[in-house]
C-alpha atoms as one frame of an Amber mdcrd trajectory, in Angstrom:
protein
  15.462  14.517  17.441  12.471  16.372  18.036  11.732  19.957  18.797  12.304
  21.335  21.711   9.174  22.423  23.921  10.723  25.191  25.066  11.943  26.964
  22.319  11.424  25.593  19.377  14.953  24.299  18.750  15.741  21.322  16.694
  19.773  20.744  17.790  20.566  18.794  21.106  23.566  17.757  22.660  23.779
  14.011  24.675  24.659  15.226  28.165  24.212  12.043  30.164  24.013   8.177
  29.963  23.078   6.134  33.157  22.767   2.442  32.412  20.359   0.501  35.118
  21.719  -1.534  37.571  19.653  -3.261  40.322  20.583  -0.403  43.033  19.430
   2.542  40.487  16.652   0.287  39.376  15.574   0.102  43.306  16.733   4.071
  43.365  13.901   4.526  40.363  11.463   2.355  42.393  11.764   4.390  45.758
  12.195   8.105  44.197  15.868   8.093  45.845  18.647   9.531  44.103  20.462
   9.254  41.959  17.044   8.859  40.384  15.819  12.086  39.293  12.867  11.962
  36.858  10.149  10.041  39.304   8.067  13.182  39.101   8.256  13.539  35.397
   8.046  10.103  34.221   6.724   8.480  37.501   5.950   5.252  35.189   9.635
   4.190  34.307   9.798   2.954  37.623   7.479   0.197  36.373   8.893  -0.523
  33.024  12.514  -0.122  33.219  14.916  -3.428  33.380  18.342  -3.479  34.599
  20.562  -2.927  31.420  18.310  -0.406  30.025  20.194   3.256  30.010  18.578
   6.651  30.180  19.922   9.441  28.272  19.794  12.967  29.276  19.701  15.588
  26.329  19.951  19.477  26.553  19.007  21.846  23.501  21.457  23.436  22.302
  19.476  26.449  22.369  17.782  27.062  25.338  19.393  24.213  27.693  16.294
  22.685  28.720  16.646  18.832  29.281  14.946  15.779  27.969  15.428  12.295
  29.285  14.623   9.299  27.267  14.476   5.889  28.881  16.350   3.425  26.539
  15.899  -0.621  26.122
């Protein structure tokens, strides 16, 4: 894993998994929730498929959190 921008922290903990179905892939389209990352990563909208997954990690550290869009 990388470091953390935050702190500097290397260690993160896997907090969430959401796999893509077609109602959160519409959710990620429209900027509805559950969708919650449309202002971070606006563009996953555009390249996500249904049966891709997004995991949410949190440093250990400093508990900021990272998703990362998954094929």
């Amino acid at each position: 894993m990388v470091k953390c921008t935050k702190c500097g922290n290397e260690k993160w903990a896997r907090i969430s998994d959401v796999t893509i179905t077609d109602n959160y892939l519409k959710a990620m389209k429209e900027n509805l929730p559950p969708y919650q990352y449309g202002i971070e990563h606006p563009e996953w909208a555009n390249i996500a498929r249904v049966g891709n997954y997004i995991i949410g990690y949190q440093c250990k550290k400093c508990n900021f959190i990272v998703p990362e869009l998954c094929y």
